[in-house]
N, C-alpha and C positions, 0 to 999 in steps of 0.2 A: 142449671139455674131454672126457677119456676117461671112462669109470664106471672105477673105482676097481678093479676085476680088468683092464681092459685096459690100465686105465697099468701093472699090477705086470706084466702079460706084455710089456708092451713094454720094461721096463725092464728084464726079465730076458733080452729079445734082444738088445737092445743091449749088456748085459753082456757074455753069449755072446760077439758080437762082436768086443766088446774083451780075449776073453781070461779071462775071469772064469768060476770055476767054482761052481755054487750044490748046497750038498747041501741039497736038502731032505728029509734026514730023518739031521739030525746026531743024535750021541750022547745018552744021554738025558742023562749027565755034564754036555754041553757047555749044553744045554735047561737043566739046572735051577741053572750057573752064571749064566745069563743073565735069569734067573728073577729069583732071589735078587738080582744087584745093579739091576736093572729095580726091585723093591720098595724095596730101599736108596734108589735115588733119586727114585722116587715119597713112601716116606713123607719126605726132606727138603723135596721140591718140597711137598707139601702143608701142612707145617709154616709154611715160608712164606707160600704160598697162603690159607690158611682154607678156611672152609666152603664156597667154590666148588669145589675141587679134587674132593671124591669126587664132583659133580654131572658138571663135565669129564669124570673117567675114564669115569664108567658112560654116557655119552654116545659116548663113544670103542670103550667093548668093545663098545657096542650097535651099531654101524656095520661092526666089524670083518669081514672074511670069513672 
């Protein structure tokens, strides 16, 4: 199994590969539509969820690169 920056650079060659183009460093526009519905569906997922859910996330941004 990859550490988790070498699976995202392998995925991003393979992309490459097939064609696919990655900005990374879209609009901030684009950044804070993607923000906002990311939240939207986090706070329904958690609604569902319960009190496990904010335990998950901060788990997740704690991992994050």
């Amino acid at each position: 199994m990859l550490a988790p920056r070498d699976q995202i650079a392998e995925n991003y060659q393979r992309m490459g590969q097939n064609g696919v183009t990655i900005d990374s460093s879209p609009a901030p526009s684009v950044v804070e539509a993607l923000r906002t519905s990311a939240a939207t569906v986090q706070r329904a997922w958690c609604t569902r969820s319960g009190s496990i859910c904010g335990q998950i996330l901060d788990a997740y941004r704690a991992g994050k690169p």
